[in-house]
C-alpha positions as CSV (number, residue, x, y, z in Angstrom):
1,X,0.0,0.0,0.0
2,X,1.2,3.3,-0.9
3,X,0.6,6.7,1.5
4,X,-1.2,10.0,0.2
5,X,1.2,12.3,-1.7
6,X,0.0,16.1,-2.4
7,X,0.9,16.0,-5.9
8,X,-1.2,13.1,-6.4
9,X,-4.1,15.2,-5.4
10,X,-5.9,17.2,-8.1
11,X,-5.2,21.1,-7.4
12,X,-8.8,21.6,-6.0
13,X,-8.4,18.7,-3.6
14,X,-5.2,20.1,-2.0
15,X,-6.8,23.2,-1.4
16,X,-9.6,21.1,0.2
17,X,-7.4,19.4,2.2
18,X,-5.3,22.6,3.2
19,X,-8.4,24.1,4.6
20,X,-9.3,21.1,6.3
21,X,-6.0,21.0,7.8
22,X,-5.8,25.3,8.3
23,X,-9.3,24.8,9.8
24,X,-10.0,22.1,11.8
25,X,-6.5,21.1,12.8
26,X,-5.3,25.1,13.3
27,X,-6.5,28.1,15.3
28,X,-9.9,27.5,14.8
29,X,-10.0,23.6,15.8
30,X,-11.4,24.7,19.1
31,X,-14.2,27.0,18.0
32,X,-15.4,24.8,15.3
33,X,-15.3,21.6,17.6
34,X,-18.5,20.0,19.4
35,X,-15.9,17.5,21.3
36,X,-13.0,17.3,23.1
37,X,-11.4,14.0,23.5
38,X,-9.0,13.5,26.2
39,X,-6.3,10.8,26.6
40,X,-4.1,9.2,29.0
41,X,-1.4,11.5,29.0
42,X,-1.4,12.9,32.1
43,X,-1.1,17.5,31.8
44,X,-1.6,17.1,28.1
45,X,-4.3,19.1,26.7
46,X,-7.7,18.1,25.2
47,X,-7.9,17.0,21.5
48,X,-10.5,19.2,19.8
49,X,-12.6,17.3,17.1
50,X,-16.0,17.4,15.5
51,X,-18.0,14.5,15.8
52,X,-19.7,14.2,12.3
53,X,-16.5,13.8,10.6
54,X,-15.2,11.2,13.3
55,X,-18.3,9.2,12.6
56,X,-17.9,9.6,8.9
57,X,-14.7,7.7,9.1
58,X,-15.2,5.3,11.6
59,X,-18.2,3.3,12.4
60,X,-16.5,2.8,16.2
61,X,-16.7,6.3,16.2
62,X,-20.5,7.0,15.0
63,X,-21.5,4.5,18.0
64,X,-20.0,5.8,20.6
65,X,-20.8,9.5,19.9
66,X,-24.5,8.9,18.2
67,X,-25.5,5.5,19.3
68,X,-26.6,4.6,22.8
69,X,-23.3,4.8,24.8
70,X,-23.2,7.3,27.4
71,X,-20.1,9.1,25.2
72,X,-23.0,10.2,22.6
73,X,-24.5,12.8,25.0
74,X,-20.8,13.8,27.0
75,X,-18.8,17.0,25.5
76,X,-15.4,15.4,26.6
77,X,-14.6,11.6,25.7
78,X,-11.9,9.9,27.9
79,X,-10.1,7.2,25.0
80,X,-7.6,4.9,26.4
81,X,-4.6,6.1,24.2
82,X,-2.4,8.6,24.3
83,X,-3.0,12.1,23.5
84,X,-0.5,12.4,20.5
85,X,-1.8,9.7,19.2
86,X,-5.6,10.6,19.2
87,X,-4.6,14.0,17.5
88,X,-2.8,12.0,14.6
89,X,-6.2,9.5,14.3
90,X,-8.2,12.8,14.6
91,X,-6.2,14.3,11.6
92,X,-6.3,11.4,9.4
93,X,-9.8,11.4,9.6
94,X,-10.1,14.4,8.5
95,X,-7.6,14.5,5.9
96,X,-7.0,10.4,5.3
97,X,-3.5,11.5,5.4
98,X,-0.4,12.1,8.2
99,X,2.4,14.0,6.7
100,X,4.5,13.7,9.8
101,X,4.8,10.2,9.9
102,X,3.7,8.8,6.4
103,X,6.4,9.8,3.8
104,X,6.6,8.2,0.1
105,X,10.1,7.9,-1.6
106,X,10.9,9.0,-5.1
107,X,9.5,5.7,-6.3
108,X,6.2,6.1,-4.5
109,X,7.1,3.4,-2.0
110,X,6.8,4.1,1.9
111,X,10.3,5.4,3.3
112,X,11.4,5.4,7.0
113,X,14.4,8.0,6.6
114,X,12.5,11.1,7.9
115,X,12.1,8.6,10.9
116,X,15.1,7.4,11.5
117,X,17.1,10.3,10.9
118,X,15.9,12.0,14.1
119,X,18.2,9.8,16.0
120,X,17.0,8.8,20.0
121,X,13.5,10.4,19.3
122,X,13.1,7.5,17.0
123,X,12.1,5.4,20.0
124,X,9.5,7.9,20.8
125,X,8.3,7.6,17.5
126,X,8.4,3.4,16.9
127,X,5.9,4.1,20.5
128,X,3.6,6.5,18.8
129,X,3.5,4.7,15.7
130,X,2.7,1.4,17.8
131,X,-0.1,3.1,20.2
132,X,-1.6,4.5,16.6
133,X,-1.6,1.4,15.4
134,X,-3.8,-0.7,17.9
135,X,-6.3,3.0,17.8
136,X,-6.6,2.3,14.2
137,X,-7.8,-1.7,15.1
138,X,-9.9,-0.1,17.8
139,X,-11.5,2.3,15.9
140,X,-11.5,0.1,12.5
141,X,-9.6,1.8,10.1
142,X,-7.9,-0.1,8.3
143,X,-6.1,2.3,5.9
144,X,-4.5,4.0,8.8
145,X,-3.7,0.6,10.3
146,X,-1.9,-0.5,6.7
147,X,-0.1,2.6,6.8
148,X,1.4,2.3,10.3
149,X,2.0,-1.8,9.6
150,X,3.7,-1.5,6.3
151,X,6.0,1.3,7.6
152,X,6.9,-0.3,10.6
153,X,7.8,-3.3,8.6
154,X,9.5,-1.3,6.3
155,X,11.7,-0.1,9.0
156,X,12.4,-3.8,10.7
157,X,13.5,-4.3,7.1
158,X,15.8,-1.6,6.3
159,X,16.6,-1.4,10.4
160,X,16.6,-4.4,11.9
161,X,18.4,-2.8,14.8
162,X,15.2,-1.3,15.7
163,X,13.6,-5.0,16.3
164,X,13.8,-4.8,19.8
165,X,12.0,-1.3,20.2
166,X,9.1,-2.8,18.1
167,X,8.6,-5.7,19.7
168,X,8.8,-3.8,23.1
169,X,6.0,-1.5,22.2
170,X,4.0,-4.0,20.5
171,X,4.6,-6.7,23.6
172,X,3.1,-3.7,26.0
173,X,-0.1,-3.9,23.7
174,X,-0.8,-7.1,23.0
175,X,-0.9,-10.2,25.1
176,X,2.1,-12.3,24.6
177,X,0.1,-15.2,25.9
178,X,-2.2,-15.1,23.4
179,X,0.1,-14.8,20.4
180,X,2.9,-17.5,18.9
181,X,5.2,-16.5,16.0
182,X,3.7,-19.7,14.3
183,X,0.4,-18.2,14.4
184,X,-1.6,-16.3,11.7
185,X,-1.7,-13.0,13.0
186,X,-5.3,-11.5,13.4
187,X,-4.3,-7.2,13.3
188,X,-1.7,-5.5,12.3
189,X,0.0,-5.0,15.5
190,X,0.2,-9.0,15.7
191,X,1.6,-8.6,12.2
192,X,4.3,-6.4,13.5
193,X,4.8,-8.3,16.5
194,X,5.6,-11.4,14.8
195,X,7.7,-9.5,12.1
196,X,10.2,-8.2,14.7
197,X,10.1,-11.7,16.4
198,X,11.4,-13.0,13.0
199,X,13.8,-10.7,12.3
200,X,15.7,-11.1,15.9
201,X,15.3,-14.9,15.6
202,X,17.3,-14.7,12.1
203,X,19.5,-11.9,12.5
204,X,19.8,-12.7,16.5
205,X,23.1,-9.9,16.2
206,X,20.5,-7.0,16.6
207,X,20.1,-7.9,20.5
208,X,23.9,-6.3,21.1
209,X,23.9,-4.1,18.0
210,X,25.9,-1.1,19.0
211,X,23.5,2.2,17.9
212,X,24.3,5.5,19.7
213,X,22.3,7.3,17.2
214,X,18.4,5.5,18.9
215,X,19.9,5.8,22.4
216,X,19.3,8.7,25.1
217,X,22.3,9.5,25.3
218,X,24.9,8.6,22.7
219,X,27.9,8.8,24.3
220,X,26.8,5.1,26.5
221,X,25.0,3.7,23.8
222,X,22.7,1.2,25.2
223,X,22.3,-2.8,23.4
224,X,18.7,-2.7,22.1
225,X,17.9,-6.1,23.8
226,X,18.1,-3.8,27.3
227,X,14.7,-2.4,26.6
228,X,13.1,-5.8,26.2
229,X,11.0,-6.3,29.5
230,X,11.8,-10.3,31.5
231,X,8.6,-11.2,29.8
232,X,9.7,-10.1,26.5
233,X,13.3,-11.3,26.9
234,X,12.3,-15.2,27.6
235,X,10.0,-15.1,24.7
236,X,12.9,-14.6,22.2
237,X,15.4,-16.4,24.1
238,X,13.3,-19.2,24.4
239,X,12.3,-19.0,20.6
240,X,12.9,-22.2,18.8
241,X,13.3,-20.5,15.7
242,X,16.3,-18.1,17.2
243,X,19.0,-19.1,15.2
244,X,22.1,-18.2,18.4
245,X,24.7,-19.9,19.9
246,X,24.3,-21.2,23.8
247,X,27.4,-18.5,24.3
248,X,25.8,-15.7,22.6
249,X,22.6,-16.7,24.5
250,X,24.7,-16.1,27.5
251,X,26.1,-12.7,26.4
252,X,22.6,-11.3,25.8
253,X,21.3,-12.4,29.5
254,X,24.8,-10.7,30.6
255,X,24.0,-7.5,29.0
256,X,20.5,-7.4,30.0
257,X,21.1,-8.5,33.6
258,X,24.2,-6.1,33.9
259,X,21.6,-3.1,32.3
260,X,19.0,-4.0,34.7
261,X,20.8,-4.9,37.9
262,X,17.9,-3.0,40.0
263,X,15.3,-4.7,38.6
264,X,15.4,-7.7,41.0
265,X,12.3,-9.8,39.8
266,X,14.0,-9.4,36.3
267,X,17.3,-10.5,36.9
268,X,15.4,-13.4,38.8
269,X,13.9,-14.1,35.3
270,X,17.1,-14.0,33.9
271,X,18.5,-16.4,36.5
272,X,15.9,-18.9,35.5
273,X,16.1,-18.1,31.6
274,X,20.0,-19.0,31.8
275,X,18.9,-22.5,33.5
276,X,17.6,-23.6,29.5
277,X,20.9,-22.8,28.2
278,X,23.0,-25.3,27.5
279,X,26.4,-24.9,29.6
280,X,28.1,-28.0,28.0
281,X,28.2,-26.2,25.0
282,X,30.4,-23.2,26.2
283,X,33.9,-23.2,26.3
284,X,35.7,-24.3,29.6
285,X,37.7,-21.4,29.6
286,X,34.6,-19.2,29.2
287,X,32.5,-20.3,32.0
288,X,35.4,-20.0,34.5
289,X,36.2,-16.5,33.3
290,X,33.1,-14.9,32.2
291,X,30.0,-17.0,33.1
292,X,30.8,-17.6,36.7
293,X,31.7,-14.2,37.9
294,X,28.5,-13.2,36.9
295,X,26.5,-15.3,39.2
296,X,23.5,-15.6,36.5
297,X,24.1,-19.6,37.1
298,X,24.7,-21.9,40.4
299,X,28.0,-23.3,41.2
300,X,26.3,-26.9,40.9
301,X,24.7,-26.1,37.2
302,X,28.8,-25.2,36.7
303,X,30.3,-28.7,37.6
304,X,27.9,-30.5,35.9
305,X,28.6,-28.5,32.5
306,X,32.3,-29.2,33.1
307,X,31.0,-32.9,34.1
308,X,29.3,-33.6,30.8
309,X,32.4,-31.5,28.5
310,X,34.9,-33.9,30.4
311,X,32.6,-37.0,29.9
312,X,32.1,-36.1,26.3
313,X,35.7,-35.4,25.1
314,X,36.6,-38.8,27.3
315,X,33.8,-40.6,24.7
316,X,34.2,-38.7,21.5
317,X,37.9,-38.2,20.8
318,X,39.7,-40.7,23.5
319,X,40.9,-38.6,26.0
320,X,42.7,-40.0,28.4
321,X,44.0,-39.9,31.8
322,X,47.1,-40.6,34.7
323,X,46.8,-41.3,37.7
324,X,49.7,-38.8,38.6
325,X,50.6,-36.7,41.8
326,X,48.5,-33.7,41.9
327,X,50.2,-29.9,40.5
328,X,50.7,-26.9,42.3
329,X,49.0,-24.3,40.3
330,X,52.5,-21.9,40.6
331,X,54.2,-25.0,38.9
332,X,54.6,-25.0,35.8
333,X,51.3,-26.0,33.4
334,X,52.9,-28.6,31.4
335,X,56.2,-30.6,32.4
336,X,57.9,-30.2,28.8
337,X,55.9,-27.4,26.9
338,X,55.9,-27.5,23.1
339,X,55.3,-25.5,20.2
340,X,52.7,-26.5,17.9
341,X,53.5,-27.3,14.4
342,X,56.6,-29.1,15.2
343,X,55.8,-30.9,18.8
344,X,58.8,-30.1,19.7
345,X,60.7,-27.4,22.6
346,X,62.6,-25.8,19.4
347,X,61.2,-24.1,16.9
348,X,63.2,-22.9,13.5
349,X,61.6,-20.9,11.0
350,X,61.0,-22.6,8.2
351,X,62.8,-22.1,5.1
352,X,59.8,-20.9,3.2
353,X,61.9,-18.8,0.5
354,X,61.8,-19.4,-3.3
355,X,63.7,-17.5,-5.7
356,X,61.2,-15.3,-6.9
357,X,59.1,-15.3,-3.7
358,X,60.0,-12.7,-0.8
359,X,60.8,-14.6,2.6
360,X,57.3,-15.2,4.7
361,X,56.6,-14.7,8.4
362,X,55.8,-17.9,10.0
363,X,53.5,-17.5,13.4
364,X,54.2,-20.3,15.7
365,X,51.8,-21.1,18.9
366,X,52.7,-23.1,22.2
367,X,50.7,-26.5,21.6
368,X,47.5,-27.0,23.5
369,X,48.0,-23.6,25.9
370,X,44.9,-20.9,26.1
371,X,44.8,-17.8,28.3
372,X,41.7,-17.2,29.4
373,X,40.5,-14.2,30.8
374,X,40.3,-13.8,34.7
375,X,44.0,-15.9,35.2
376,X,47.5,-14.3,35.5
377,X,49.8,-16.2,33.1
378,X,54.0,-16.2,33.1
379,X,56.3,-18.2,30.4
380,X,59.7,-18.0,29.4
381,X,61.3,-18.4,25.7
382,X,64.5,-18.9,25.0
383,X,66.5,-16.8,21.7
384,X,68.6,-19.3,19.8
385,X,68.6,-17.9,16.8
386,X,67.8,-13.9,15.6
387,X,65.8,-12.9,12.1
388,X,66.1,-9.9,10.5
389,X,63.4,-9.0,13.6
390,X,62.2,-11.5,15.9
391,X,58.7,-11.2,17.8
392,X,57.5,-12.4,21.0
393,X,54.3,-11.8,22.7
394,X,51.0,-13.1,22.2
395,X,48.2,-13.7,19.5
396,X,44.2,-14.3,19.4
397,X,42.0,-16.2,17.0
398,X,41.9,-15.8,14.1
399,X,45.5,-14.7,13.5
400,X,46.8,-15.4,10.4
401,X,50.0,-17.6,10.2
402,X,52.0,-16.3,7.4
403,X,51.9,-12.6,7.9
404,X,53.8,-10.5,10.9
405,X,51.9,-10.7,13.8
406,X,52.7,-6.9,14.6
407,X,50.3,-5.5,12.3
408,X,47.1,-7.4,12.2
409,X,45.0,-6.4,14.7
410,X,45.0,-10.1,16.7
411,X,48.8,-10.1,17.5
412,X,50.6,-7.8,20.4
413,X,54.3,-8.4,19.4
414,X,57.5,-7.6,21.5
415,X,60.4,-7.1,18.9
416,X,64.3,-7.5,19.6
417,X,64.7,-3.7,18.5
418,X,62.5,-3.3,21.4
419,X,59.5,-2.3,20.0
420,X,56.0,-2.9,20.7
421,X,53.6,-3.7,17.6
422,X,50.2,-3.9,17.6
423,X,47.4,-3.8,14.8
424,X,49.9,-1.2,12.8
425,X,47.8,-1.9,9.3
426,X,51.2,-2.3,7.7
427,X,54.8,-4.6,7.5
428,X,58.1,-2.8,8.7
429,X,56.3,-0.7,11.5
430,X,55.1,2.1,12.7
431,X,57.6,1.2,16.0
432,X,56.3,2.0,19.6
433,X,60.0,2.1,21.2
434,X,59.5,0.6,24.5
435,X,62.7,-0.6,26.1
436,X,66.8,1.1,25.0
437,X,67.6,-2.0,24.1
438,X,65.7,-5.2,22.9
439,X,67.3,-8.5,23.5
440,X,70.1,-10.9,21.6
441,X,70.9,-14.4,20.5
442,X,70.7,-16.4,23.9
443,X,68.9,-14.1,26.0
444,X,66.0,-15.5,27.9
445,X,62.7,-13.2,28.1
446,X,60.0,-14.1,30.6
447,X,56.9,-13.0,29.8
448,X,54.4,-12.0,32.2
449,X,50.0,-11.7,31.1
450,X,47.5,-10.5,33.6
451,X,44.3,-11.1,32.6
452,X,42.6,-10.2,35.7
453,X,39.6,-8.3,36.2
454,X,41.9,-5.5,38.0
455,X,44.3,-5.6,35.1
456,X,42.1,-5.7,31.7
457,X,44.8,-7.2,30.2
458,X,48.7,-5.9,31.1
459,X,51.8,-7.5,29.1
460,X,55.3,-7.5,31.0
461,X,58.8,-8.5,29.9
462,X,62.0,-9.3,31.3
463,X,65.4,-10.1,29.5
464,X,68.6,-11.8,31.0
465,X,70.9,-14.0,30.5
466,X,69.7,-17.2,32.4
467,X,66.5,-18.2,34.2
468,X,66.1,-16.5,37.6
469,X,64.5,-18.5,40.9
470,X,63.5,-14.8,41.6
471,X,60.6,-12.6,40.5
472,X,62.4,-10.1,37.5
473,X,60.7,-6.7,36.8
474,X,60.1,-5.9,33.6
475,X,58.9,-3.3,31.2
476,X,55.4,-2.8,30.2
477,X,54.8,-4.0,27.0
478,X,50.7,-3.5,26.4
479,X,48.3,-2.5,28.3
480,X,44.2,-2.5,28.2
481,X,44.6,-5.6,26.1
482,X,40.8,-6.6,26.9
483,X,39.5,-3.9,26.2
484,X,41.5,-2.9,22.6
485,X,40.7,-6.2,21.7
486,X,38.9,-7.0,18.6
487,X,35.0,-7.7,18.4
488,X,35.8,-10.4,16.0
489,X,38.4,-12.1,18.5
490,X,37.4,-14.2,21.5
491,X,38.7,-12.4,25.1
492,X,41.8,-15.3,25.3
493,X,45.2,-15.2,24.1
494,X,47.8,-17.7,23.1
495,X,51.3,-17.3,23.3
496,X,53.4,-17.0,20.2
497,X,56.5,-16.1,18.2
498,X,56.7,-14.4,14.7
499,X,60.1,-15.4,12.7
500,X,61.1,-15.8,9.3
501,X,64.7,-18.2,8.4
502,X,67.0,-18.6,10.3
503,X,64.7,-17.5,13.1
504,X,65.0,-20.0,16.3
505,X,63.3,-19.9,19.7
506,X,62.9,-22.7,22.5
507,X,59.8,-22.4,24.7
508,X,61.4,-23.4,28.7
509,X,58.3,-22.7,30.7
510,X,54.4,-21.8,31.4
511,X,52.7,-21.4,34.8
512,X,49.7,-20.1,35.7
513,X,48.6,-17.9,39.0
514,X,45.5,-16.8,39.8
């Protein structure tokens, strides 16, 4: 359906219109008007009208202010919707049109950018829109209610960041009891209920989109699944149609939870939405450093996710186990520690050259070794052999192996010019100069990652000569690391070199401290 244009009107019905609108909707609405209808907004002012043309439009309308209802004989009606919105149904019965809100594109289509472009007040206007909507069901209009489905489907379309405000305002109108998303909807404000159902449920990354322009205040922009209500929240969660990870599931009740951390019968909700998500399926490393803190989820729901992970890696890939002496945690993680590709303490570049092919970087992990967030973490390498450079630090998934770590924006690199590189966009630097001096052939370097909560993610290194018994201060390498840390990249690191031929570094130790 398309909206009302004025140059769609013949010349004599614009000016009919304009008079309308000059007349009945301007300066002389109130002496022309033989009722005044009054909303629930509390202080606002009465909505002049004149009953003849309100009946004209609506038959609703022509009972309750002709038929037998007590309404017929009062001079001010109470209507149970807001006063903004009972001055826009007032004007489109008059006019059959809505400038403010009901805008057609060059094509003719129905557009949503005068809407969207007035930044937080969009909110106010998804609201309006919404409340007009379920007045236009009321009062049966079903033009007007067209108009205000169609263009707030139009906007779930072109916005589906705004999915969350829709279904808000819609789930605050209709009964959510009474409606499934499976279900053939029966008005237009289930129509555009179960259209922003849908659109979370298949593009579930609009409950964390990140949009300062439809907050209050931009500078703390606000994740759009905060406005959903409990009610609201465990109807999409609990979607089966949501198409979400159990760990994104558990980021969203985070956010909410975090948002609404006064709200204690809704964080209660959230504490019994998290109990349907399955904790088996989250990353051991991610429910000891993020889920548990947050105490969304019971220490014994905890041990029996790490129960079943344990049970199923023993089943589906042979894991095995010793019966060993138990390990201090300050000991070191693994008796003989070994890097990745080669299983082996050594590791030597690669001799990856061809005549007419520039020598590669090579990016070599520890085998097996995560940190996770929440631990403090120290290893030592040793330098056997020097590159042109050779890097030391850390990298995150997904690095790429065959370019320098320094400058993708997954790798914090410590260089022996003593430089610090990270996410520099470009090979051969820019150089943050750290340290005088970086370190030689032989030297040892013992690295030091805190990935406490009190830290957000601090990089230290030391250089000598041999492997102290003592605790060796070092120079700050990075800093903020959680924080600076890309959206694409999970909050855990994994320790790493970067060399190119005739590159060589041994890997003596890893412990762990909490």
């Amino acid at each position: 359906m398309q909206c009302s244009k004025d140059s769609s009107v013949p010349v004599r019905g614009r000016a009919v219109l304009r008079a309308l609108r000059d007349g009945y909707l301007g300066t002389d609405s109130e002496e022309l008007a033989d009722v005044h209808l009054v909303g629930l907004t509390e202080g606002a002012p009465r909505v002049p009208a004149i009953r003849a043309h309100l009946a004209v439009r609506s038959a609703v309308f022509r009972r309750m202010l002709y038929g037998e209802f007590s309404e017929s004989q009062d001079k001010v009606v109470s209507l149970q919707f807001e006063n903004e919105t009972i001055q826009r149904l007032v004007e489109f019965c008059y006019t059959g049109e809505i400038p403010s809100l009901f805008r057609q594109d060059e094509t003719g289509q129905l557009s949503v950018d005068h809407i969207v472009a007035d930044g937080a007040g969009v909110i106010d206007c998804i609201a309006l829109m919404v409340d007009l909507g379920q007045a236009s069901d009321f009062f049966d209009l079903p033009e007007l209610a067209d108009l205000v489905g169609e263009t707030l489907t139009t906007m779930l379309a072109n916005h589906p960041e705004l999915a969350c405000a829709v279904l808000q305002e819609t789930t605050q109108r209709i009964s959510l009891q009474t409606f499934e998303a499976n279900t053939e909807p029966h008005t237009s404000m289930q129509a555009v209920m179960q259209a922003a159902l849908k659109t979370i449920c298949q593009q579930p990354d609009v409950l964390l989109a990140k949009k300062a322009a439809y907050t209050q205040d931009a500078l703390e922009p606000v994740p759009p699944v905060c406005r959903l209500s409990p009610n609201t929240l465990r109807v999409v969660l609990s979607s089966q149609t949501l198409n979400a990870t159990e760990y994104f599931l558990y980021q969203v009740l985070s956010r909410w939870a975090t948002h609404n951390q006064e709200d204690v019968e809704g964080v209660k909700v959230a504490r019994e939405i998290m109990q349907d998500i399955d904790l088996s399926l989250i990353a051991p490393s991610l429910l000891v450093a993020e889920v548990s803190p947050t105490g969304l989820i019971s220490p014994e729901a905890l041990a029996a996710a790490f129960q079943k992970q344990a049970l199923d890696s023993e089943r589906r890939h042979g894991v095995g186990f010793t019966h060993s002496k138990r390990i201090n945690r300050r000991n070191p993680m693994f008796n003989k520690p070994t890097w990745d590709s080669v299983h082996h303490t050594d590791f030597v570049a690669d001799d990856l050259e061809e005549q007419s092919v520039p020598r590669k970087w090579t990016v070599e992990c520890v085998r097996g070794v995560v940190f996770a967030k929440g631990l403090k973490y120290t290893w030592r390498l040793q330098i056997l052999e020097l590159c042109c450079l050779t890097w030391a630090g850390v990298v995150a998934t997904p690095y790429v192996n065959n370019v320098w770590a320094g400058k993708q924006p997954f790798g914090w690199m410590y260089g022996s010019n003593g430089a610090a590189c990270h996410d520099t966009k470009q090979d051969n630097g820019p150089y943050d100069q750290i340290a005088n001096a970086g370190f030689a052939k032989g030297d040892i370097l013992t690295f030091t990652l805190d990935l406490t909560q009190a830290h957000d993610g601090v990089l230290m290194v030391a250089i000598d000569k041999e492997v102290s018994t003592q605790p060796m201060p070092g120079v700050l390498v990075f800093q903020n690391m959680l924080s600076k840390q890309s959206s694409a990249s999970k909050q855990e690191f994994l320790p790493a070199v970067c060399l190119r031929k005739p590159g060589a570094v041994r890997i003596l130790s890893i412990e762990c401290d909490a």
